[in-house]
N, C-alpha and C positions, 0 to 999 in steps of 0.2 A: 456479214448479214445486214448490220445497220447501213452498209453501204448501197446494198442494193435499196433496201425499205424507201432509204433519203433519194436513189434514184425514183422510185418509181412516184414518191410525193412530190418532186421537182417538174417530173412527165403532167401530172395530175393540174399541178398549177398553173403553166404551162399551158397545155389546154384547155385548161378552165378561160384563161385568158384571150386564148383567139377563138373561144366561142363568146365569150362576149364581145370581142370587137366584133364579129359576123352578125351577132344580131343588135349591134347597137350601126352597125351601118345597114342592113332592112329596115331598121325600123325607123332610120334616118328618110331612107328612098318612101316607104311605106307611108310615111307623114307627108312627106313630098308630092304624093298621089293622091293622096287622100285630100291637100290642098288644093292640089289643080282640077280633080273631080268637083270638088262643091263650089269653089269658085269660076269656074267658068262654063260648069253645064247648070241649066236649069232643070227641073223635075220633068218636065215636058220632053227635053231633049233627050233627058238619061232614058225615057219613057221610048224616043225613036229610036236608039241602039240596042231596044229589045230587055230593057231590065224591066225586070216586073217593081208593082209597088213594095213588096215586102224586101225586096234587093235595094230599090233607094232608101225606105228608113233605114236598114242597116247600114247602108253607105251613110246618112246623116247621125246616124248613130254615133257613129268612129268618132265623129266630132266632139261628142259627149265625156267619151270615155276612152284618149288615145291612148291611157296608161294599159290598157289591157290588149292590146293591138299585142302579137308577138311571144307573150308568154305560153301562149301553146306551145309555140316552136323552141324556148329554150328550156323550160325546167323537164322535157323530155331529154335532153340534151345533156344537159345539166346531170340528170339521172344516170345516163348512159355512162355519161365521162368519172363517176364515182366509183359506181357498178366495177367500171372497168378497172379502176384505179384497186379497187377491195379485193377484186378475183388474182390483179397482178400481186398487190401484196401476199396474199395467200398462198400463190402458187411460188412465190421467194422461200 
C-alpha cells in the first residue's frame, strides 16, 4: 500500500514540475510580447490595428504589474494536478 501512496506522490511531483516549466516558459514568451508591443508600437498605431483605449491601458498595464501576468493559468492547474493526486490516493 505505501508503495503505491509513494507512487502516486512521485506522479504528483512530477507534474507539479512540468507544469511549472510550461508556465515559466509562457510567461517567458508572454514578457517577450508584451516587450515588443510597448516598445515598438505606439498608442496611435495599437489604436490602427483596431484595439480600443481600454485594451491599450491594459496592454501598458502589464508593464506595471508582470508579476500577475499567468497565475490565472497555473494555480487552476496547480489545483487540478492536487485534486488529481488526492482522488488517486483515495482510490489506492
Amino acid at each position: 500500500m505505501w508503495l503505491k501512496g509513494l507512487l502516486a506522490v512521485a506522479v504528483a511531483v512530477v507534474g507539479s514540475w512540468l507544469l511549472c516549466r510550461i508556465q515559466n516558459d509562457m510567461a517567458k514568451e508572454r514578457r517577450r510580447l508584451q516587450t515588443l508591443l510597448t516598445t515598438y508600437y505606439t498608442p496611435d498605431e495599437l489604436r490602427g490595428v483596431g484595439l480600443t483605449e481600454k485594451e491599450i491601458s491594459e496592454l501598458r498595464a502589464g508593464e506595471r504589474y508582470p508579476w500577475q501576468r499567468g497565475w490565472e493559468f497555473f494555480v487552476p492547474l496547480m489545483a487540478v494536478l492536487v485534486v488529481g493526486a488526492i482522488l488517486v490516493l483515495l482510490a489506492l
